[in-house]
VOBA-1610 file (N, C-alpha, C; in pm, whole numbers, padded with zeros to 5 digits, always signed):
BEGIN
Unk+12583+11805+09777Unk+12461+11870+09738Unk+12452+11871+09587Unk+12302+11864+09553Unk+12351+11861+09361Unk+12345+12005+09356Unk+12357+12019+09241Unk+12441+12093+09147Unk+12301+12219+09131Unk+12342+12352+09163Unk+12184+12412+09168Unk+12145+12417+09267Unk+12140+12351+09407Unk+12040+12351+09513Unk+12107+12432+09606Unk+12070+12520+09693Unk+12147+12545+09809Unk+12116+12515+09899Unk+11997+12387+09920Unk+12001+12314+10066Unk+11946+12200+10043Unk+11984+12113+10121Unk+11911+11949+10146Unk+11828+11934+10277Unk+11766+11878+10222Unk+11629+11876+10353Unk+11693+11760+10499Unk+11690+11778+10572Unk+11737+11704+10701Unk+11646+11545+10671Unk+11705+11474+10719Unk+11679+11342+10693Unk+11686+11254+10573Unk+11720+11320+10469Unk+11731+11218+10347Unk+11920+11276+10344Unk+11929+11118+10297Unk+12131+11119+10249Unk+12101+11185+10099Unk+12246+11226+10124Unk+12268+11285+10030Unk+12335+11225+09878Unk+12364+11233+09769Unk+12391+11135+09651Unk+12520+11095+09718Unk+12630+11192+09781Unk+12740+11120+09796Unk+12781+11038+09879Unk+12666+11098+09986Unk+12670+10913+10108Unk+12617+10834+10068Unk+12505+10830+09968Unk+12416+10692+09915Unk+12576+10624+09823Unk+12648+10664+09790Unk+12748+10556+09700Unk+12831+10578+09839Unk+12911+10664+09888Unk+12996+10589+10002Unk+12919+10496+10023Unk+12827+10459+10076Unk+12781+10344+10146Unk+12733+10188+10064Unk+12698+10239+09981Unk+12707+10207+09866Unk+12839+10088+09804Unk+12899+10158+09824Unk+13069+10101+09764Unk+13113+10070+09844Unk+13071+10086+10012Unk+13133+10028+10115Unk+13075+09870+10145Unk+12947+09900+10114Unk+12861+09718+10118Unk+12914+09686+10037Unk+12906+09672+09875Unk+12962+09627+09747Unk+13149+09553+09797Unk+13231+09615+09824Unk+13353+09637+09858Unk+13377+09506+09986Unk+13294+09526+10073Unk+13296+09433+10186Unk+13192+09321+10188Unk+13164+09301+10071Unk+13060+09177+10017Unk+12932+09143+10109Unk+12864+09240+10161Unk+12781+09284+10268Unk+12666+09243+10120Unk+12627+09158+10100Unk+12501+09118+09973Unk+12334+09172+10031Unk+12331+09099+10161Unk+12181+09139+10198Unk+12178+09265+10245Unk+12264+09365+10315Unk+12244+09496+10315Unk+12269+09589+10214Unk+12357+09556+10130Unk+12337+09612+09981Unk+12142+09589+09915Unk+12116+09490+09899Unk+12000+09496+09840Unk+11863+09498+09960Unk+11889+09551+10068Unk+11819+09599+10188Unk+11865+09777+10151Unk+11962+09791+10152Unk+11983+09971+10122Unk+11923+09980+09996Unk+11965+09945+09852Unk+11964+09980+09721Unk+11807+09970+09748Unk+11740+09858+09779Unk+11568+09850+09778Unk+11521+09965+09866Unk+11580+09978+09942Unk+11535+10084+10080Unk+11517+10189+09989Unk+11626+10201+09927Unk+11650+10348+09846Unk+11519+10388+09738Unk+11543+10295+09654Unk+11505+10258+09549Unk+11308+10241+09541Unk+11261+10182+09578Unk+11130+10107+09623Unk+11046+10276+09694Unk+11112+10351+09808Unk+11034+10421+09898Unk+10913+10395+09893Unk+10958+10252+09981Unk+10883+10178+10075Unk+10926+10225+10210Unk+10786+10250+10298Unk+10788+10222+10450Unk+10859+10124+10514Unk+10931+10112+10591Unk+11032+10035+10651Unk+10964+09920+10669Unk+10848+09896+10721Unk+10708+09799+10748Unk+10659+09724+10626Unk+10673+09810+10513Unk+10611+09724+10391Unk+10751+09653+10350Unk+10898+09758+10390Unk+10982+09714+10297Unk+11039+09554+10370Unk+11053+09513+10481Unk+11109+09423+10536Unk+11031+09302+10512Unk+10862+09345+10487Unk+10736+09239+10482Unk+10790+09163+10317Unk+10799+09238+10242Unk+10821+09220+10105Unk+10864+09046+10080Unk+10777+08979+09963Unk+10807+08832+09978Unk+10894+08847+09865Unk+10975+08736+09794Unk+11050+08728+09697Unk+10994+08782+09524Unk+10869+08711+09554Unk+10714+08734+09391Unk+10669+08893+09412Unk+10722+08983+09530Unk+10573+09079+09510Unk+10679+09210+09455Unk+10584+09304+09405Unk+10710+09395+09335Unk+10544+09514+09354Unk+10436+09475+09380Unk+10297+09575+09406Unk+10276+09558+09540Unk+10310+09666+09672Unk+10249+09627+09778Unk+10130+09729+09819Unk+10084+09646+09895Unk+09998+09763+09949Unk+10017+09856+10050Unk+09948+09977+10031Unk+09986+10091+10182Unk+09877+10065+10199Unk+09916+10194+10343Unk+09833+10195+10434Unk+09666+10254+10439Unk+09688+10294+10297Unk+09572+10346+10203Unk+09489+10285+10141Unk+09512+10121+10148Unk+09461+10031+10095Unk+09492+10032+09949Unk+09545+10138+09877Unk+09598+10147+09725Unk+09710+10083+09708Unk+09744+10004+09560Unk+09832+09935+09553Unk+09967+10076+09533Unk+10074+10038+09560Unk+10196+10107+09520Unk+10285+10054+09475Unk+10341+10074+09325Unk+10420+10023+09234Unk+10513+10146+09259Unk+10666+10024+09221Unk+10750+10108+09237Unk+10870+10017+09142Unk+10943+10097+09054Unk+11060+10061+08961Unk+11159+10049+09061Unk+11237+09984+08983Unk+11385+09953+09071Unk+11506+09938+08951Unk+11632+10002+08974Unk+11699+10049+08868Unk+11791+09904+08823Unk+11823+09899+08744Unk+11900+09787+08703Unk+12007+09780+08805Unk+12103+09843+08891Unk+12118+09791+09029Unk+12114+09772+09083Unk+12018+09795+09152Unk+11947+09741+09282Unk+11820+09613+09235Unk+11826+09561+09112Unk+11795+09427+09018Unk+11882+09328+09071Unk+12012+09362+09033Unk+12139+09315+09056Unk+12141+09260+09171Unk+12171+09371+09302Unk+12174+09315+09436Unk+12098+09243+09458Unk+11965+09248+09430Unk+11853+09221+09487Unk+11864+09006+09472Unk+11919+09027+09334Unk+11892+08910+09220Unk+11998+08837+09312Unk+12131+08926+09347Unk+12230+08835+09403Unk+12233+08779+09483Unk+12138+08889+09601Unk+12111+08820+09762Unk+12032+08711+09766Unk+11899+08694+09641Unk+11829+08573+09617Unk+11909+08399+09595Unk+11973+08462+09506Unk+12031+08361+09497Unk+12156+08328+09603Unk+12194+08380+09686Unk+12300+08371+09797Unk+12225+08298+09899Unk+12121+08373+09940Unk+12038+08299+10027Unk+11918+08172+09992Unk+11940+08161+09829Unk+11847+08074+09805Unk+11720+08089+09864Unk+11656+08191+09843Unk+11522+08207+09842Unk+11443+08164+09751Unk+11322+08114+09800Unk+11219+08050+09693Unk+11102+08193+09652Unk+11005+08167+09559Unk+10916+08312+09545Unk+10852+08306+09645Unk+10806+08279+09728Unk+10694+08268+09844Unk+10784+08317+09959Unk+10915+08298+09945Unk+10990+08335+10072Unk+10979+08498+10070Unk+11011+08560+10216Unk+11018+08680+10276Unk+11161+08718+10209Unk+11192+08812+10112Unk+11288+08886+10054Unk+11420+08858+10163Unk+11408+08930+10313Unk+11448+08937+10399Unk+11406+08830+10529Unk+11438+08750+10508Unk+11441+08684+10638Unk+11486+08701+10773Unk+11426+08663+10890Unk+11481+08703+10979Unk+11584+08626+11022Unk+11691+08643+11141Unk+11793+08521+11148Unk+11723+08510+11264Unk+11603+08482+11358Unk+11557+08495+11486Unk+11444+08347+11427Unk+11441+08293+11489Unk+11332+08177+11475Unk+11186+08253+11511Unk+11164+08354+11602Unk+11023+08384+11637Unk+10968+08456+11495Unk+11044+08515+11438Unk+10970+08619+11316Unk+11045+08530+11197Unk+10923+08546+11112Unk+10950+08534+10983Unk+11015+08607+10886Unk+11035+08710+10921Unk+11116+08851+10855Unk+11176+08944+10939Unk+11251+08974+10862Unk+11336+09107+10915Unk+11255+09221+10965Unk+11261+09218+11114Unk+11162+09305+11188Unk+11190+09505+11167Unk+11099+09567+11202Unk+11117+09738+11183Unk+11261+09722+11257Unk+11213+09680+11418Unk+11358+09704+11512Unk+11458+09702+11418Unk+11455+09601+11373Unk+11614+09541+11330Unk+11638+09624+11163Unk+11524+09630+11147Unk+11608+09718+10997Unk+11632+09873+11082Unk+11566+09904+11158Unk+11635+10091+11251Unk+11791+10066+11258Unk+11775+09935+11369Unk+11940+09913+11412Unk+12019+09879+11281Unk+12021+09831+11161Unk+12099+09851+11032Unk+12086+09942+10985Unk+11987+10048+10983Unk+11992+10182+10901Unk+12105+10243+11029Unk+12110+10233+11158Unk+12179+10327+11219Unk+12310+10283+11213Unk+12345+10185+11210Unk+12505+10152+11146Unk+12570+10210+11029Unk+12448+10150+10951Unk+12494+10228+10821Unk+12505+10378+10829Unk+12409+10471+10893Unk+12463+10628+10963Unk+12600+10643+11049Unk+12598+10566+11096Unk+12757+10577+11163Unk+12836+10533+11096Unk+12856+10447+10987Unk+12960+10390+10947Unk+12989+10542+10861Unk+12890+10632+10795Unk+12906+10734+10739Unk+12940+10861+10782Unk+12949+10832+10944Unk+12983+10952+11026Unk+12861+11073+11041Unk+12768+11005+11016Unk+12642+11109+11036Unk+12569+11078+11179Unk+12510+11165+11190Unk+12423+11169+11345Unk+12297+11068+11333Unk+12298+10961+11401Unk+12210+10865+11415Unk+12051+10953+11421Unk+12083+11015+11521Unk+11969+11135+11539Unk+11908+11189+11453Unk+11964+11236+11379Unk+11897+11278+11180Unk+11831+11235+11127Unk+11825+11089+11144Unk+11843+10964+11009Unk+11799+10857+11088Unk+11654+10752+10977Unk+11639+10655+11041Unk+11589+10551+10914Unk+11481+10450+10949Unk+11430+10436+10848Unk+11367+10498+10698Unk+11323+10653+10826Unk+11230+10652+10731Unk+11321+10771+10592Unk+11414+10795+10666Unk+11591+10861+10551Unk+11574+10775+10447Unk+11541+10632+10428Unk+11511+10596+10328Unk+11452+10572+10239Unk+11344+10597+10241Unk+11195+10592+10202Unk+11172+10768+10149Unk+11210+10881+10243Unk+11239+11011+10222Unk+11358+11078+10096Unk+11478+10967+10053Unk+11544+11035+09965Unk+11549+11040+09863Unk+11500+10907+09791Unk+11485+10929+09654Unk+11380+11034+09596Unk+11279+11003+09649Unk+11174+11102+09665Unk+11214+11291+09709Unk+11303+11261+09789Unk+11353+11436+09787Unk+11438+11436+09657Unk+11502+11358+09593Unk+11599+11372+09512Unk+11511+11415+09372Unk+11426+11347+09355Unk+11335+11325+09248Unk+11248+11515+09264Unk+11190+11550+09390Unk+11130+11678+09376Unk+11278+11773+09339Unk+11345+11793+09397Unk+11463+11922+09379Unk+11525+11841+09233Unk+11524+11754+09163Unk+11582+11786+09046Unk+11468+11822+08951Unk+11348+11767+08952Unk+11151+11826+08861Unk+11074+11906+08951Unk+11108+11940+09069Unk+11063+12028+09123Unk+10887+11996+09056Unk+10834+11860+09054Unk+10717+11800+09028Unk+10630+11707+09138Unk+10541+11803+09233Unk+10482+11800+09368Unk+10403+11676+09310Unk+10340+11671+09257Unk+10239+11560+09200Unk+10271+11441+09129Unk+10410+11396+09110Unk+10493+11315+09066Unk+10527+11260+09202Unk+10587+11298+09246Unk+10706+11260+09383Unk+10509+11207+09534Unk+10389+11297+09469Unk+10325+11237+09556Unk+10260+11131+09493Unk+10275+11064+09359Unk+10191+10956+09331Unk+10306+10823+09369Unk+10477+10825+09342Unk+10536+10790+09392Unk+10563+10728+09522Unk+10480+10857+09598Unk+10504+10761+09718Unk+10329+10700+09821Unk+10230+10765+09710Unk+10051+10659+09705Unk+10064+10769+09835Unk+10100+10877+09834Unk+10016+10997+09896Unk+09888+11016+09856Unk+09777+11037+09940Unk+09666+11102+09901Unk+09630+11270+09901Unk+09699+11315+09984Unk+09703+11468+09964Unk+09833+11496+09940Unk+09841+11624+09803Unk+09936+11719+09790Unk+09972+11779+09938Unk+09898+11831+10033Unk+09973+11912+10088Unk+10050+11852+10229Unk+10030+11712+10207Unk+10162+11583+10328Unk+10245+11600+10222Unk+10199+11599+10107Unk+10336+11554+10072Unk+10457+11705+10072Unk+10398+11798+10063Unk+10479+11926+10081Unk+10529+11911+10248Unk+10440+11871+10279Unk+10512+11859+10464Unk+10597+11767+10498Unk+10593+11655+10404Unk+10667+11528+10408Unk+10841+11589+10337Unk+10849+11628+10285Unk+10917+11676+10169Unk+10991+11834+10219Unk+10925+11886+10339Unk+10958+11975+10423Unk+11038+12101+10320Unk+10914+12097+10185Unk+10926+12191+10114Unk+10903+12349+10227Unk+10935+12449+10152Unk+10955+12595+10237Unk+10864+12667+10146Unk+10794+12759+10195Unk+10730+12874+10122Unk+10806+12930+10024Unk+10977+12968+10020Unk+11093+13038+09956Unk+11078+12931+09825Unk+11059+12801+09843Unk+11077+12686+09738Unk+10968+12697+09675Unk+10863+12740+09715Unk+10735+12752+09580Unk+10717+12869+09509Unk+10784+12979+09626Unk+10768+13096+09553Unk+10885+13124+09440Unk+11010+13054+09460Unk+11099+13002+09341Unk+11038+12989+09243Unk+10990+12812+09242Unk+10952+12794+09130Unk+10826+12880+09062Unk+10767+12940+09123Unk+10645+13067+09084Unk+10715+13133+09001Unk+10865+13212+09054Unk+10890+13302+08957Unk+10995+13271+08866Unk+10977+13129+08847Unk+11078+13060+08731Unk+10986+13068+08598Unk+10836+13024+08634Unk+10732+13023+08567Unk+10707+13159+08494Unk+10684+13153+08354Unk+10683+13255+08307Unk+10516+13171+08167Unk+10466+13315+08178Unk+10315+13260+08090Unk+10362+13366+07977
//
């Protein structure tokens, strides 16, 4: 848990399983699920946009029809850069390819069934945690350290503040906090 908080919201990992797992791909030269997690992480992208993703696009669109830009940290550059070149992808190619001849990409199914490995390999309850644990944590990580509702919802091309408090499975106790942190 960081430092300050006394709870983590159910479904997003926490900083110290994102590097166990982390150092466990890295460690076991696991390249395309390293830069399938680090992007997962990183991007909070929808599991749907994140698998679609071609090698050139770094702006996708939601489901909002608004574009959504999203930074990616100089490691998950890294992975990303490494798995390209491992797999020799061209820019037009699907980031993620599928290994199935019918699909062109790495399907939702199949990124669930790798997010749920990666939950078990961590000893967590499959049940908790799915895709969308990834797309959900940076984004929880980002509100409980700026405690900044309107940041964390342009981040993720929310159109209403108050999904994103439901998304984010903020508590009444958590606003009325920061209320009386606020001083005029």
């Amino acid at each position: 848990m960081e430092q300050g908080q006394d709870r983590w919201p159910e479904g997003s990992f926490q900083a110290k399983e994102i590097w166990a797992l982390r150092v466990r791909l890295q460690i076991e030269n696991r390249v395309r699920e390293l830069a399938l997690f680090d992007l997962g992480i990183d991007s909070k992208l929808r599991g749907c946009d994140l698998v679609s993703l071609k090698v050139r696009d770094m702006v996708m669109q939601h489901k909002t029809k608004r574009p959504v830009q999203f930074e990616i940290t100089p490691a998950t550059r890294e992975a990303v850069q490494k798995w390209i070149k491992q797999a020799a992808l061209k820019s037009e190619d699907f980031l993620f390819p599928s290994r199935f001849h019918d699909s062109p990409h790495l399907g939702t199914r199949q990124y669930a069934r790798i997010v749920e490995g990666w939950v078990e390999e961590l000893g967590l309850d499959p049940a908790d945690y799915g895709t969308h644990s990834m797309r959900r944590t940076k984004a929880t990580l980002i509100y409980l350290r700026t405690k900044n509702l309107r940041a964390v919802q342009l981040l993720l091309g929310r159109s209403k503040l108050e999904s994103t408090v439901r998304y984010l499975g903020i508590e009444v106790d958590d606003a009325l906090e920061i209320s009386e942190q606020t001083e005029i």
